[in-house]
C-alpha positions in Angstrom: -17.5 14.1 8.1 -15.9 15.7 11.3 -18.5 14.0 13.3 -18.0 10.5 11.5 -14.1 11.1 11.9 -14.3 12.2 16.0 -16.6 9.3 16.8 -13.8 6.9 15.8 -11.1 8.7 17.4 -13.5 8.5 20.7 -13.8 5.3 20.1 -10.4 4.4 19.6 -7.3 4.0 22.3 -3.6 5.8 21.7 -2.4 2.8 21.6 -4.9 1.4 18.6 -3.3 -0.2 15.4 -4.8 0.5 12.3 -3.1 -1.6 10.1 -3.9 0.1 6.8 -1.5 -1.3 4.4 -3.0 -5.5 5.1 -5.9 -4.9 3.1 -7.8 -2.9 0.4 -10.4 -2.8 2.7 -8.4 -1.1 5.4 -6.5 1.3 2.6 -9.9 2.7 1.9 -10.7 3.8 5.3 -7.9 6.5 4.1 -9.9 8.3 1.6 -12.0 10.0 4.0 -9.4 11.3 6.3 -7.3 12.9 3.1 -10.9 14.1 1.9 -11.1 15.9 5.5 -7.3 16.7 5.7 -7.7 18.5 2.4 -10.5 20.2 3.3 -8.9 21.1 6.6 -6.0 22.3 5.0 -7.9 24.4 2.7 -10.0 26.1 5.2 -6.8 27.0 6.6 -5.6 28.7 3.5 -9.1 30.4 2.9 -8.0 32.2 6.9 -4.6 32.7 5.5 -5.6 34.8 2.3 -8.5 36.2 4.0 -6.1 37.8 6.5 -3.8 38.7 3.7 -6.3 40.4 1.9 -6.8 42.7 4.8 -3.3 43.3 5.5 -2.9 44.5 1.7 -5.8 46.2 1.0 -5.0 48.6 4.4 -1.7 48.9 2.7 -3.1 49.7 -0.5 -5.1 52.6 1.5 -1.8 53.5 3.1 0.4 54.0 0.3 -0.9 57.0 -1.5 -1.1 58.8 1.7 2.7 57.8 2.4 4.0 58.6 -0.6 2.3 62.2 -0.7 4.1 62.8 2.8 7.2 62.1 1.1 7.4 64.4 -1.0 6.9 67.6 0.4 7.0 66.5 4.1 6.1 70.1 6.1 3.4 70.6 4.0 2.0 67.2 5.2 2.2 67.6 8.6 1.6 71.3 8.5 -2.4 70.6 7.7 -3.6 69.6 11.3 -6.0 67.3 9.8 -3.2 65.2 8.3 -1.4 65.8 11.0 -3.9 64.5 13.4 -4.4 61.2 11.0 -0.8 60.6 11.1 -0.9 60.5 15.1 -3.8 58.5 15.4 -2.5 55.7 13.0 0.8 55.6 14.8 -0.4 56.3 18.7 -3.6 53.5 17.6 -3.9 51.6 14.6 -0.1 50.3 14.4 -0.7 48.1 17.7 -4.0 46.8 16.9 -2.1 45.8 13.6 0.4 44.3 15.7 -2.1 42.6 17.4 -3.8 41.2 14.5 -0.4 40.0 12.9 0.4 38.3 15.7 -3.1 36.3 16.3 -2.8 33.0 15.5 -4.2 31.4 12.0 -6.5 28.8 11.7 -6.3 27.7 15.4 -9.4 25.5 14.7 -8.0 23.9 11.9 -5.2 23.1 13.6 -7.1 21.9 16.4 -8.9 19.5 14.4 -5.4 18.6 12.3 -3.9 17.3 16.0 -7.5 15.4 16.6 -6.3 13.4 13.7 -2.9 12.0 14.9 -4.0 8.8 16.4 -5.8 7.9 13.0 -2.9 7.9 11.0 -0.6 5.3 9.1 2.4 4.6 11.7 5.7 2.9 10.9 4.6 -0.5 10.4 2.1 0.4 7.5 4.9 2.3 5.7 7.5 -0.6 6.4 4.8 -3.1 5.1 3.8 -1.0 1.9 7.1 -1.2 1.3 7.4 -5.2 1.7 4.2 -5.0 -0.9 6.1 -3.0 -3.4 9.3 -5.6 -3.0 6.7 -8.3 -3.6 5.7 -6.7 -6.6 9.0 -6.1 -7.9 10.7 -9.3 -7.7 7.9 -11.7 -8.4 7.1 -10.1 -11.5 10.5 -8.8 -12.6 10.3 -5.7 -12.6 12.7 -2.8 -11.6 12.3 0.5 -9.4 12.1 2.1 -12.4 8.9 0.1 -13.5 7.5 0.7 -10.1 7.9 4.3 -10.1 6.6 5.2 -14.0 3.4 3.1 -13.2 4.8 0.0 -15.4 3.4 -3.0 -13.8 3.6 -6.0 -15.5 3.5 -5.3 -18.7 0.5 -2.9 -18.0 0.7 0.9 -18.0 -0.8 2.6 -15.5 -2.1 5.9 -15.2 -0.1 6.7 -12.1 4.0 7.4 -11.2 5.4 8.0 -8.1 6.6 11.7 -7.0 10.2 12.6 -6.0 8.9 12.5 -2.3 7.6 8.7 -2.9 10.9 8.0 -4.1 13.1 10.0 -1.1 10.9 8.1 1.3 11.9 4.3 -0.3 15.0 5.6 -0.9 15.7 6.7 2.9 14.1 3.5 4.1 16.3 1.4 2.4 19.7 3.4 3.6 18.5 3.1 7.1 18.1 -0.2 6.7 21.7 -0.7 5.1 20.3 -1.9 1.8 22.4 0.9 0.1 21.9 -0.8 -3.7 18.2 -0.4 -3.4 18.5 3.3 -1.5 20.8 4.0 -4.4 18.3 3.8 -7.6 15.9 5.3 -5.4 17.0 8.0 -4.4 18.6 8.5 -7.9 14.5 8.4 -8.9 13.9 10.8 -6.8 16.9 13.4 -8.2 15.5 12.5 -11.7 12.2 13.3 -10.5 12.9 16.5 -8.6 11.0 19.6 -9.4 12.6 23.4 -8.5 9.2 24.9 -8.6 8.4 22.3 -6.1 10.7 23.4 -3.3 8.8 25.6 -0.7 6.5 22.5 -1.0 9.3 20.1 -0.2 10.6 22.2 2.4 7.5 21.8 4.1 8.1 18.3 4.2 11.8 18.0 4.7 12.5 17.1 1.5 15.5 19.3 0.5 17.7 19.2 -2.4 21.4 19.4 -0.3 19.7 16.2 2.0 19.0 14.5 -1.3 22.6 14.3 -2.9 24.4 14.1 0.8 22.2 10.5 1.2 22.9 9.7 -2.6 26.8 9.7 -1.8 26.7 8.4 1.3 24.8 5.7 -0.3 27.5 5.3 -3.0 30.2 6.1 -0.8 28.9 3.0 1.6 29.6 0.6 -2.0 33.1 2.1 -2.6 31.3 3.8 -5.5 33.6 7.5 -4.7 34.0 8.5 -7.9 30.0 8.2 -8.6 29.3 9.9 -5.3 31.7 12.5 -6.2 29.8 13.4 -9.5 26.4 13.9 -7.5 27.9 16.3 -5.2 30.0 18.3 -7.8 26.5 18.3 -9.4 25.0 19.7 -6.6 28.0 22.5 -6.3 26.8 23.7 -9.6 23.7 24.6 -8.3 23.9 25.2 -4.6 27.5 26.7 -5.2 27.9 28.0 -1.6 26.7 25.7 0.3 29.2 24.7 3.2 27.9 20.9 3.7 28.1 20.5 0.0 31.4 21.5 0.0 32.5 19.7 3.3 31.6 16.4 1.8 33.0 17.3 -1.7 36.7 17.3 0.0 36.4 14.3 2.0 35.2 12.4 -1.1 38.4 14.2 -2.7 40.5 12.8 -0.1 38.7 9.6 -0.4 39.5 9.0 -3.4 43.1 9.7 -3.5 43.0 6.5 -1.1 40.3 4.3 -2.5 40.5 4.4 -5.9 36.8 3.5 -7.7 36.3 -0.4 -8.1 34.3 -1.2 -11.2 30.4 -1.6 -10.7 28.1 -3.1 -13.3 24.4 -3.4 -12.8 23.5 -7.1 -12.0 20.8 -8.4 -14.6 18.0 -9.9 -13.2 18.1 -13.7 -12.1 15.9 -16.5 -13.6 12.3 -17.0 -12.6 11.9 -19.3 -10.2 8.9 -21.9 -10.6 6.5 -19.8 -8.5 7.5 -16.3 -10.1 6.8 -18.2 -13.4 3.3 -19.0 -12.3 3.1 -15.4 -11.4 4.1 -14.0 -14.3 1.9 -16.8 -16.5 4.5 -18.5 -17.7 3.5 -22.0 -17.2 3.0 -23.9 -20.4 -1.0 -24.7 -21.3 -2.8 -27.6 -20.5 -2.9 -29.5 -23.5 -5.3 -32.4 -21.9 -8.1 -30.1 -19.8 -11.3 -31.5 -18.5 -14.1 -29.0 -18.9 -17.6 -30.1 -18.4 -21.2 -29.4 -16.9 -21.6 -30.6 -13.4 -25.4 -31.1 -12.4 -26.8 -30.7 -9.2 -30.6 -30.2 -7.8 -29.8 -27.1 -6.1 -28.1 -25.8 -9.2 -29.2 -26.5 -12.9 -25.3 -27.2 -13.7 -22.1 -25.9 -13.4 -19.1 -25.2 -15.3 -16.5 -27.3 -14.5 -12.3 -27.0 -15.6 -10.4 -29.8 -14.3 -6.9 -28.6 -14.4 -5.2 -31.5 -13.0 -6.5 -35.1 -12.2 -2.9 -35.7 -10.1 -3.7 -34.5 -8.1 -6.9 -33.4 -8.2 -7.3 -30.2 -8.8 -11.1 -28.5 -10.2 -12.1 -24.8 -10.9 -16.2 -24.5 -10.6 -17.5 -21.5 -12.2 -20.1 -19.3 -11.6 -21.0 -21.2 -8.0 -21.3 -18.2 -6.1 -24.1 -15.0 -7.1 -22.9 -11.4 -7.1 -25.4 -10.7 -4.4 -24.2 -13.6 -2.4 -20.4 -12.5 -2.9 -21.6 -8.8 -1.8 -23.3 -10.3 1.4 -19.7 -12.1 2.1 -17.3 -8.8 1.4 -19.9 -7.0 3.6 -19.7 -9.8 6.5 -16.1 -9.0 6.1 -15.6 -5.5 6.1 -16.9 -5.3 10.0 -14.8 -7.8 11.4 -11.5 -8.1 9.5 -8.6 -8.5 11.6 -5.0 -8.7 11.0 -3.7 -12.4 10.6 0.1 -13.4 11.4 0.4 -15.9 9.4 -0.8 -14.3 6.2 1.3 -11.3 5.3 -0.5 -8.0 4.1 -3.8 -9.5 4.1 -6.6 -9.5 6.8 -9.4 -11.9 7.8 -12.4 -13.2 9.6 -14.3 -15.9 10.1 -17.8 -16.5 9.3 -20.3 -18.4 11.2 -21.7 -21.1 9.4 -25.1 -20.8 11.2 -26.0 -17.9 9.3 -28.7 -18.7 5.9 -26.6 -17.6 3.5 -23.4 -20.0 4.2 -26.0 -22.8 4.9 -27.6 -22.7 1.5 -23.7 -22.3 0.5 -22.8 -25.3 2.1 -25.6 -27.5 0.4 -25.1 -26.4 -2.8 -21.6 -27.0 -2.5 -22.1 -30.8 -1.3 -23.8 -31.8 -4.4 -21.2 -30.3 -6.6 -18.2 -32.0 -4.6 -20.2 -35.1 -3.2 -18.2 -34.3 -0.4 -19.5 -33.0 3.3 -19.1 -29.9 4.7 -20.3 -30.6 8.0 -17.7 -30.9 11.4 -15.0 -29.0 9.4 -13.3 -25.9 10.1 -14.7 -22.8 9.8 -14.9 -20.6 6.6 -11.8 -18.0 6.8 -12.8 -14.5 4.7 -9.4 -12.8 3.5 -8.8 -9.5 1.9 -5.7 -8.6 0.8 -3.3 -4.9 0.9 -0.5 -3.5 -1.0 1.2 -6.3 -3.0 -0.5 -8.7 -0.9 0.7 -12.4 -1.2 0.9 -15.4 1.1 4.2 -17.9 0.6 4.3 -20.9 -0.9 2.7 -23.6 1.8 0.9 -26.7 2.3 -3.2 -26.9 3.8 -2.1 -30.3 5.0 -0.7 -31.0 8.5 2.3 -32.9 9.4 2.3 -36.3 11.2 3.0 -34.0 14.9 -0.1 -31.7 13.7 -2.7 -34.5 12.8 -1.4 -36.9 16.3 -2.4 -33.5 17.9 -5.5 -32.8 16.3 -6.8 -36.4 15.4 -7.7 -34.9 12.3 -6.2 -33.7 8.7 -7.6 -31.5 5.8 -8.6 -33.7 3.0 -9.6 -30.6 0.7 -9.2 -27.3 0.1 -12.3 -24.8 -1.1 -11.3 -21.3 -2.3 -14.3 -19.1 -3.6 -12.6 -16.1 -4.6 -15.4 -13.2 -3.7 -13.9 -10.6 -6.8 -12.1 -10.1 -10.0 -8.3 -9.0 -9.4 -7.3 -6.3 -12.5 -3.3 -7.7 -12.5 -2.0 -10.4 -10.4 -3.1 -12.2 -7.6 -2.9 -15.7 -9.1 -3.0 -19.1 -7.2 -0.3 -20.6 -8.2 0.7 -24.4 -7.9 4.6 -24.7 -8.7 4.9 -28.7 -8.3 2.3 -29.6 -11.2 2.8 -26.1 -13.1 -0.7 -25.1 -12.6 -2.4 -21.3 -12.0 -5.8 -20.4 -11.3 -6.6 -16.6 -12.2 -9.1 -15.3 -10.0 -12.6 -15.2 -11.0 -15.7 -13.7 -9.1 -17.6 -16.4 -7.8 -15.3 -19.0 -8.9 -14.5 -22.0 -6.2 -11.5 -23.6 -6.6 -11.3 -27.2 -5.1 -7.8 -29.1 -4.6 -7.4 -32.4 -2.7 -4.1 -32.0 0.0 -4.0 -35.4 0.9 -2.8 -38.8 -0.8 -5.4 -41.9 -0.9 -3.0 -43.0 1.9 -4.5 -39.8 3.9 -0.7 -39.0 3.7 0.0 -35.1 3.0 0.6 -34.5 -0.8 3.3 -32.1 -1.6 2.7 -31.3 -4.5 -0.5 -29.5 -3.5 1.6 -26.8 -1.8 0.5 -23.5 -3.3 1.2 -19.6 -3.5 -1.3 -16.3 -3.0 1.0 -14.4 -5.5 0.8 -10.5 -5.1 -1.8 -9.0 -6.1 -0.6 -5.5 -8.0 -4.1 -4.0 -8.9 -7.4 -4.5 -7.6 -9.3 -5.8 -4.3 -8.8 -9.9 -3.6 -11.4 -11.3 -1.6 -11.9 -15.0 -0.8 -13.3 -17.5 1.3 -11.4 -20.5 2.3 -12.9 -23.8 3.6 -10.5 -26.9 4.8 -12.6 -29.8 5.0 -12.4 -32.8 7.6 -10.7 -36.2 6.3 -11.9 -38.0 9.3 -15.7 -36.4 8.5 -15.6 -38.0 4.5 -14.5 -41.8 5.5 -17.6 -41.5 8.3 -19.7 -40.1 5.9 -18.5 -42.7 3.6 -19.1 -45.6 6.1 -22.8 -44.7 6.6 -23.2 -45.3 2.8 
């Protein structure tokens, strides 16, 4: 593992981006380095209590000698062989002691700790986790208190966030001014605190005094005083001493002799929106869906859902093979790169001259009848924490198609995996959502018969709150289907 881990710091510049928190794909790459940072760590404290051992079991040898000189202290010292032991342990063994006290622990470990640095999640990752867990949140309607008891969606999961998860969101969100949300966070985090816990949270600077001085700031900063002033004299009852607690406790005193407590009440949550409510699976059933076999002579037939004729919008089942789909996720995972336009979620493209996406591409002519050929490439996505991409159109505008003498007729999505919770494509305008399905291809027109962009084929990625998205995205050539058309 050490030699897997320096080979890609060796390979790596200070200045490399990892970009963990844009795809699943990425986030795994983290396993390895906590598997070796825990090991590390453990090695360290294997050194640690081997060199306490010693240290106790010389004291263990020591004491029984010290207490008889105690007692009857001439008597010790008069036996010359006692005597001489006594001299040599203090003249001798008390500097080597010093010696070994003093020699570093570990220095290996920590070596190989510092080796790590330039592998680790940076500010960005965190800020963008943090945008995913937002995502989450408000397009699902959920509350921080959801978030941090595992409670996604309706769905309880077998994991909650610690009182150092919640101290981090919660301090992100102050510095950021966003005092509400830094509020019930760090409030989380109080809830969640554990004393038994504190040399560990010390370690990290994760103190208890810190704790309620940013909860009333963070109260004080929405003229909550009186609230703020209840966490501190809190906190006075059981850090009683404590000068900064005490130092804050009289200017909120003197506070609120002058600003008297306005009253607060908890805003409920606003209405789903039309994407949130395809989200969320709110959008009422098709009453008049098309589902039927589609035959074609590279496959026997496929399952076909037509979930809207205006426009036109199809879900083919079963067009892709798992070891097809495995290929494709593969192809992926050695050349994903971060893509601006789609946030927390990564992506490549694939060349079209390998076999695989050749026999693709025939197979998926005869189920369309439409041609693959002189199109843009096929675009391989994987998505991160909450990822999601915004409600937008595959079409281009009147500037965009003058520019590129070409438009996007259609849309093919093949999504590459199942997603446990979320993830939906949602299409707000004709209340439609496509759940995705491994080895699925979902197939939308984006233009009108005039070749004029159709708005009502904009769409949403919605975030994805468990599991690993993968798909591959095709935009077909209008100008390629009327040429193909005119050779008929």
């Amino acid at each position: 593992m050490l030699l897997v881990l320096l080979f890609y710091i060796c390979a790596c510049s200070a200045d490399q981006e990892y970009d963990y928190s844009s795809a699943v794909e990425s986030l795994v790459e983290l396993i390895p380095l906590q598997r070796y940072y825990y090991g590390n760590l453990s090695a360290f404290a294997d050194k640690m209590e081997a060199k306490l051992s010693t240290i106790r079991r010389a004291l263990s040898e020591m004491r029984p000698v010290l207490e008889a000189a105690e007692t009857q202290q001439e008597l010790f010292v008069g036996n010359p062989l006692r005597a001489y032991s006594l001299l040599r342990q203090l003249h001798h063994d008390l500097t080597n002691w010093l010696d070994f006290v003093e020699e570093p622990i570990g220095a290996e470990e920590i070596k190989h700790f510092r080796s790590l640095e330039l592998m680790l999640p940076n500010q960005t990752d965190m800020a963008n986790a943090v945008i995913g867990l937002e995502q989450i949140r408000d397009m699902y309607g959920q509350t921080e208190l959801d978030l941090a008891s595992g409670l996604l969606h309706g769905q309880q999961h077998n994991v909650q966030l610690s009182a150092m998860d919640c101290w981090s969101l919660g301090r992100h969100y102050f510095h950021r001014k966003r005092y509400v949300e830094a509020t019930v966070w760090l409030g989380l985090a109080a809830d969640r605190y554990n004393v038994s816990e504190e040399d560990v949270y010390a370690v990290q600077g994760f103190h208890r005094v810190e704790l309620c001085q940013l909860q009333a700031a963070s109260l004080m900063r929405q003229n909550r005083n009186e609230d703020a002033l209840a966490v501190i004299n809190a906190a006075l009852e059981v850090l009683p001493w404590d000068m900064r607690l005490q130092s804050l406790h009289s200017r909120l005193q003197n506070r609120w002799l002058v600003r008297p407590r306005l009253e607060f009440a908890e805003e409920p949550l606003p209405p789903a929106d039309d994407v949130q409510r395809g989200c969320r699976g709110q959008y009422p059933s098709k009453t008049k869906l098309h589902c039927r076999y589609s035959w074609t002579p590279s496959y026997e037939r496929l399952k076909m859902e037509e979930l809207t004729l205006d426009p036109y919008i199809a879900l083919y089942h079963d067009v892709v093979s798992a070891k097809e789909m495995t290929m494709l996720q593969n192809y992926g995972r050695m050349n994903l790169t971060q893509d601006a336009q789609r946030l927390l979620a990564k992506h490549c493209p694939l060349p079209e001259s390998i076999p695989l996406v050749q026999g693709l591409h025939t197979r998926l002519e005869h189920m369309t009848g439409l041609r693959l050929s002189n199109s843009e490439g096929w675009l391989i996505t994987n998505y991160g924490i909450g990822g999601f991409f915004g409600l937008h159109k595959d079409y281009f505008d009147e500037i965009e198609e003058a520019l590129r003498g070409d438009n996007r007729l259609v849309t093919i999505q093949i999504y590459l995996s199942n997603v446990s919770q979320g993830g939906y494509t949602v299409f707000p305008h004709v209340e439609v959502a496509v759940k995705p399905q491994a080895g699925a291809a979902l197939v939308f027109y984006n233009l009108l018969d005039s070749l004029v962009g159709d708005s009502r084929s904009q769409h949403y990625a919605c975030p994805v709150i468990d599991g690993d998205k993968w798909i591959a995205t095709k935009w077909l050539s209008a100008k390629e289907q009327l040429v193909s058309k005119s050779r008929k």
